[in-house]
C-alpha positions as CSV (number, residue, x, y, z in Angstrom):
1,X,294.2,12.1,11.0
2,X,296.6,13.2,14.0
3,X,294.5,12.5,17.3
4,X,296.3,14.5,20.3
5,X,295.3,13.4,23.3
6,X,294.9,16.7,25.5
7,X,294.7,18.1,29.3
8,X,292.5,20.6,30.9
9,X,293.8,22.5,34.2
10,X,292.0,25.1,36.2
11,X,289.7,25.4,32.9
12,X,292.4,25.9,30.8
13,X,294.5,23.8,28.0
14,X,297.6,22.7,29.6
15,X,301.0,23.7,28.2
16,X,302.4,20.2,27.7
17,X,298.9,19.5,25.8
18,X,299.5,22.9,23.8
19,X,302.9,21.9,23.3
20,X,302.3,18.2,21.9
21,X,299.8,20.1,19.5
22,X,302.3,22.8,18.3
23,X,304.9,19.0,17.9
24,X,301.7,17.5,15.8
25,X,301.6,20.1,13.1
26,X,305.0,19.5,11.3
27,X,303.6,15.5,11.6
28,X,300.6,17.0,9.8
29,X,302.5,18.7,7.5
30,X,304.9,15.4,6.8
31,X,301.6,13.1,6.1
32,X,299.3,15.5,4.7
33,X,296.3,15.0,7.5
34,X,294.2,16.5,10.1
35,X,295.1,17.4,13.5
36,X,292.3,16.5,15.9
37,X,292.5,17.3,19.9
38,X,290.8,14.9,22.0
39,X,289.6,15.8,25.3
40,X,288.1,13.1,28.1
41,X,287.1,13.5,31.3
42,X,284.4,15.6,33.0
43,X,282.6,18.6,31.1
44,X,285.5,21.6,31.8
45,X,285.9,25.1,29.7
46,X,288.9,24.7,27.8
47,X,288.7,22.6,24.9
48,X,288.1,25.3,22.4
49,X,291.6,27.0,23.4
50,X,293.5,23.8,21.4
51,X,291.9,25.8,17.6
52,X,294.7,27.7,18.9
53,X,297.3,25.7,18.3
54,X,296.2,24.0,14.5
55,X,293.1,21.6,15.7
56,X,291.0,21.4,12.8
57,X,288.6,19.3,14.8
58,X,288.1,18.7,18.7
59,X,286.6,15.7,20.0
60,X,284.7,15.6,23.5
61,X,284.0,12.3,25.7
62,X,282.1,13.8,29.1
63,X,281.0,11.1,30.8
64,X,280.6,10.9,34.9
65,X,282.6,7.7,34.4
66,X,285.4,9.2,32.6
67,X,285.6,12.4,35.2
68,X,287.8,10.9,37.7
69,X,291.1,9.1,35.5
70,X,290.6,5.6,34.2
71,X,293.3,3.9,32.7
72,X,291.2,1.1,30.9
73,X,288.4,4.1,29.6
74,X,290.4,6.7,28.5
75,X,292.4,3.9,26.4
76,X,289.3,2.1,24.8
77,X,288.1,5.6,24.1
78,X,291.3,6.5,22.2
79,X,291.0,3.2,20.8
80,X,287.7,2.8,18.8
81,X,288.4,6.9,17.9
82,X,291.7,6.2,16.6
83,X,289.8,2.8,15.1
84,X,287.3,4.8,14.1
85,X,288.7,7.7,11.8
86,X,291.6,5.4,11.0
87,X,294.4,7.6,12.5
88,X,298.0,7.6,11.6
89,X,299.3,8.7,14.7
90,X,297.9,9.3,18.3
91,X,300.0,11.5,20.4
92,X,300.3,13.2,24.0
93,X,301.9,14.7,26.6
94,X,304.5,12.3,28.7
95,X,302.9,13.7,31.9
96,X,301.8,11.0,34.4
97,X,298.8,10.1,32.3
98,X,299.9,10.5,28.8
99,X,302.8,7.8,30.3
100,X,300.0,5.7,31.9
101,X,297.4,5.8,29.2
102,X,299.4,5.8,25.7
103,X,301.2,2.7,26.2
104,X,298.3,0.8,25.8
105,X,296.9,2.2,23.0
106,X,299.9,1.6,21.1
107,X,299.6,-1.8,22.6
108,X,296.3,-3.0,21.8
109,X,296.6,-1.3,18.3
110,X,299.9,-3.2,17.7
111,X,301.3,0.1,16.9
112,X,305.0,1.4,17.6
113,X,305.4,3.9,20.5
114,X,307.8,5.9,21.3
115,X,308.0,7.7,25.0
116,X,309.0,11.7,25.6
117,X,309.9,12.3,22.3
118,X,312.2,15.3,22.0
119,X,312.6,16.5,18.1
120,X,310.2,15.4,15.4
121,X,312.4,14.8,11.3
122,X,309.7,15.5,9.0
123,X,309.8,14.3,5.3
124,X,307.8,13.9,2.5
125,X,304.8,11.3,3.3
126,X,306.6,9.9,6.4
127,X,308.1,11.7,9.6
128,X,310.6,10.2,12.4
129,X,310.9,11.2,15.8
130,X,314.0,11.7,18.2
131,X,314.5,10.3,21.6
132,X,317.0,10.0,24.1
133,X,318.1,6.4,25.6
134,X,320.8,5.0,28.0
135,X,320.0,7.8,30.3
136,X,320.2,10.3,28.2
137,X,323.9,9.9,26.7
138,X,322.4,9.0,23.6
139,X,319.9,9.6,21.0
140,X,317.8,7.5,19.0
141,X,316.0,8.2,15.7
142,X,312.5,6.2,15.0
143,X,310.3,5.8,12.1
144,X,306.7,3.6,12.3
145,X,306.5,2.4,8.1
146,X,302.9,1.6,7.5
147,X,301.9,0.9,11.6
148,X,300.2,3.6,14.0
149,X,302.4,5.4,15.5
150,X,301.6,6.4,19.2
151,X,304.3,9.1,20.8
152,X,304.8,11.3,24.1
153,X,306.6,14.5,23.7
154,X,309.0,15.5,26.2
155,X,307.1,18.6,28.4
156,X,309.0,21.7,27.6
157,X,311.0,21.2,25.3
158,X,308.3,21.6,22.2
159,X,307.7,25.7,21.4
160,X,304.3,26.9,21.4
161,X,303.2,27.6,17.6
162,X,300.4,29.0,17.3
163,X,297.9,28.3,14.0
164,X,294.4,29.4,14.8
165,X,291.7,27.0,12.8
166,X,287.8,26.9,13.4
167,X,287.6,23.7,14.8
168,X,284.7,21.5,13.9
169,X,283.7,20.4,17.7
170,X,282.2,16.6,17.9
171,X,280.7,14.6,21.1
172,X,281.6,11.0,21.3
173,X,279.5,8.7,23.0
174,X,280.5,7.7,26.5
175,X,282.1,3.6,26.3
176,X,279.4,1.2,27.8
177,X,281.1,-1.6,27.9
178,X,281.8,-3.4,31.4
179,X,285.4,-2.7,32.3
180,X,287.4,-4.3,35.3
181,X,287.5,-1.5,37.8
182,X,285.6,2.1,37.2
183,X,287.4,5.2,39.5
184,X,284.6,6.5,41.5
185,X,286.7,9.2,43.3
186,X,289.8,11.1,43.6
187,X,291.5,12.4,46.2
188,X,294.5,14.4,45.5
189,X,296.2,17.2,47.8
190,X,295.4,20.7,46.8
191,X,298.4,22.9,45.3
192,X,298.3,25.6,43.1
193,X,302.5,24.9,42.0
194,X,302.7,23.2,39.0
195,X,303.8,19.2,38.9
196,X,307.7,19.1,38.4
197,X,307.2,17.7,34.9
198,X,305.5,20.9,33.5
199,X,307.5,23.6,35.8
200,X,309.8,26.2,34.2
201,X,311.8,26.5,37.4
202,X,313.3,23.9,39.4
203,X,315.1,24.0,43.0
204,X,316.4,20.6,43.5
205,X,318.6,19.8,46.6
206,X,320.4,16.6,47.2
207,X,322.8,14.8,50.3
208,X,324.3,17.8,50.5
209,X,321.3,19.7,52.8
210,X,322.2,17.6,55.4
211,X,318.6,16.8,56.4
212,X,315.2,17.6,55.3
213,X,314.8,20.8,57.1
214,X,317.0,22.9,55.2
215,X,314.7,22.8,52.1
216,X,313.1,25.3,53.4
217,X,316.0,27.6,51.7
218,X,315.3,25.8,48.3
219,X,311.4,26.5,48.7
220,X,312.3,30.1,49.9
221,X,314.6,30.5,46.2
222,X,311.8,29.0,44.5
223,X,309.0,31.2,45.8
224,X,311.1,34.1,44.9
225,X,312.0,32.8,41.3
226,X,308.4,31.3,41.0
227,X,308.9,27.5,40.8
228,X,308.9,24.3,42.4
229,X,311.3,22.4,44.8
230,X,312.5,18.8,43.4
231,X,314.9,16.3,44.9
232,X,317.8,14.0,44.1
233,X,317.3,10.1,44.8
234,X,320.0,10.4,47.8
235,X,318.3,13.1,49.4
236,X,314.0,11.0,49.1
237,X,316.1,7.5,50.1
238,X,318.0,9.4,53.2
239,X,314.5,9.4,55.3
240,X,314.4,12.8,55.5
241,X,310.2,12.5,55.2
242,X,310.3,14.0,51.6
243,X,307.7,12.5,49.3
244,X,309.0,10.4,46.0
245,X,306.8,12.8,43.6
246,X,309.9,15.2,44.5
247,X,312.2,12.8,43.0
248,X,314.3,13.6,40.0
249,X,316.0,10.9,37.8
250,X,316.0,7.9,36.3
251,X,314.0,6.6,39.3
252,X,311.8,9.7,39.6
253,X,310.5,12.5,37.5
254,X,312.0,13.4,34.1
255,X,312.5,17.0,34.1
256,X,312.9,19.9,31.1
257,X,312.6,22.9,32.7
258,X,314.0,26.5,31.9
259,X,316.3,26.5,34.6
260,X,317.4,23.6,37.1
261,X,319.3,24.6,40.2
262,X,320.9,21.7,41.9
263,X,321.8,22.4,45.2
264,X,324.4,20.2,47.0
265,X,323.7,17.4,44.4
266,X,327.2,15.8,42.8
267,X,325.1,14.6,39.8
268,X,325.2,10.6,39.7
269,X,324.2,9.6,36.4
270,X,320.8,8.3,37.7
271,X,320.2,12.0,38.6
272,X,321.3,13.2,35.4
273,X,319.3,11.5,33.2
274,X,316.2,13.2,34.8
275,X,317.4,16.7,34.0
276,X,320.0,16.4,31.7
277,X,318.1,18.3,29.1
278,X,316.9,21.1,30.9
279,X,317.9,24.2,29.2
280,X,320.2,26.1,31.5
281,X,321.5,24.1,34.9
282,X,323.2,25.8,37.9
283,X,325.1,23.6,39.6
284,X,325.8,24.5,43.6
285,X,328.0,22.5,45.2
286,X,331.5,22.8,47.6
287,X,333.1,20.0,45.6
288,X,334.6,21.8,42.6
289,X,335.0,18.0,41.2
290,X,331.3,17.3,41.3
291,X,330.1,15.8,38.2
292,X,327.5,17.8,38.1
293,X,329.9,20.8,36.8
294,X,330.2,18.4,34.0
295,X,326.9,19.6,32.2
296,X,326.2,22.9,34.3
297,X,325.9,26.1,32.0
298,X,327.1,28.2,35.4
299,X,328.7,26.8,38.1
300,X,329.2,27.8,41.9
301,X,331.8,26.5,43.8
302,X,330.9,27.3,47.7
303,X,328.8,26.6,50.6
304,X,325.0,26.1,49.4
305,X,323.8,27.7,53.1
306,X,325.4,30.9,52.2
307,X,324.9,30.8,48.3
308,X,321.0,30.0,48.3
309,X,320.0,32.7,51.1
310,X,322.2,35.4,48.7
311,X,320.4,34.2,45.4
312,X,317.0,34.5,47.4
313,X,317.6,37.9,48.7
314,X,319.1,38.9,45.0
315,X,315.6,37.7,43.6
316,X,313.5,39.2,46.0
317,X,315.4,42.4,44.7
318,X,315.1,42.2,41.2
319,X,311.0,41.4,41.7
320,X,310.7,44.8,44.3
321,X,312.2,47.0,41.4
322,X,310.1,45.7,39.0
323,X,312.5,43.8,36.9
């Protein structure tokens, strides 16, 4: 059995949890087993949308203990389930608690793990699985032999596939055991953007905005394109006020979007193996010798204070005539 650890938002299956399901069926189809979505956490709608995507059984742990994120539950949970129905492989999304809570697993099972996968090899009664290293200007291909293998895939970079099943829906019993430290409450600011992991569009802006009052341009392009506003290392360590969740990089986030926009950013190679895989990048920049040009699909060469306000205005057109 596959167990895929999965993510309700707004009462809904997330798309990185969607997406690591869609990854799990040519794993299924390599080792001849079950797909099985596991869902923890507080009762929430949503759990039946992963039959959607080739869950042949779902798995539910509602507990008032396990509604607010616990690091320690959600893995001992995994754990004895994994334990339990003697799973081949336990997979997730490498979102900030697929990264958190999968390591361990793999740990206390003494399985191999590998973090944001990016391409699954199937074969014939094994599979391997692809991910980058040395920030990003390499590859590496892993196989797992007879352990557990416990993998993150990268957010969007896995299609959707739908495979509608009739998923046989099973409660688990909530972990009793005494653990060090239980999460009572969480606070967490209010938004209704999406994290920068799991955006489609991104608007990142570097040393080049001069201060942190001209990302108001970047958040006015990615209103207009509907997405979110990251930032480069330079521009979160220049004291600007802007928070380290807007960080991309090596230090920061990991980002796959659709589109990346850099905006004044001359793409160190920190910065680049954040959002190196994105799928089209727009570099923005004065210095025509940026780096960044290096690995932009379409570059502009010219002053980001004029470019940004004319690609805001250009988008603001296209959605007014309907396009």
């Amino acid at each position: 059995m596959i167990l895929v650890l999965c993510e309700v938002k707004d009462r809904h299956l997330k798309k990185a949890s969607a997406e690591s399901l869609s990854a799990a069926q040519s794993v299924a189809a390599s080792l001849q087993v079950p797909i099985a979505a596991v869902f923890l956490g507080a009762e929430a709608p949503g759990h039946e949308e992963a039959q959607n995507y080739g869950a042949q059984h779902i798995f539910t742990c509602f507990s008032p203990n396990l509604a607010a994120y616990s690091s320690d539950l959600y893995a001992q949970t995994l754990i004895t389930l994994a334990q339990e129905k003697k799973a081949k492989v336990v997979m997730g999304a490498a979102t900030a608690l697929g990264k958190d809570v999968l390591p361990r697993v793999a740990a206390r099972l003494q399985g191999g793990y590998a973090n944001e996968i990016i391409e699954i090899l199937p074969g014939s009664g094994s599979f391997q699985v692809v991910r980058p290293i040395y920030a990003g200007k390499a590859w590496m291909t892993l196989g797992f032999g007879d352990r557990i293998a416990v993998l993150s895939t990268r957010p969007n970079l896995f299609s959707l596939q739908e495979k509608k099943e009739t998923a046989q829906i099973e409660t688990l019993a909530a972990p009793t055991q005494d653990f060090k430290a239980i999460v009572k409450e969480l606070l967490a600011k209010s938004t209704n953007k999406p994290d920068l992991t799991e955006a489609n569009v991104i608007i990142s802006g570097g040393r080049g905005m001069k201060e942190g009052a001209n990302f108001k341009i970047l958040e006015e392009l990615a209103e207009a394109l509907g997405g979110v506003v990251g930032a480069s290392r330079a521009a979160v360590d220049a004291g600007w006020g802007l928070p380290h969740s807007m960080q991309v990089g090596q230090t920061g986030k990991v980002v796959s979007p659709t589109l990346y926009i850099a905006c004044g950013i001359s793409g160190a190679i920190q910065h680049l193996a954040g959002m190196s895989s994105s799928k089209y990048i727009v570099a923005i920049n004065k210095d025509s010798e940026a780096p960044i040009f290096k690995i932009a699909s379409y570059g502009i060469v010219g002053d980001l204070f004029e470019v940004v306000p004319a690609l805001t205005a250009a988008a603001r057109a296209l959605k007014l005539n309907g396009a």
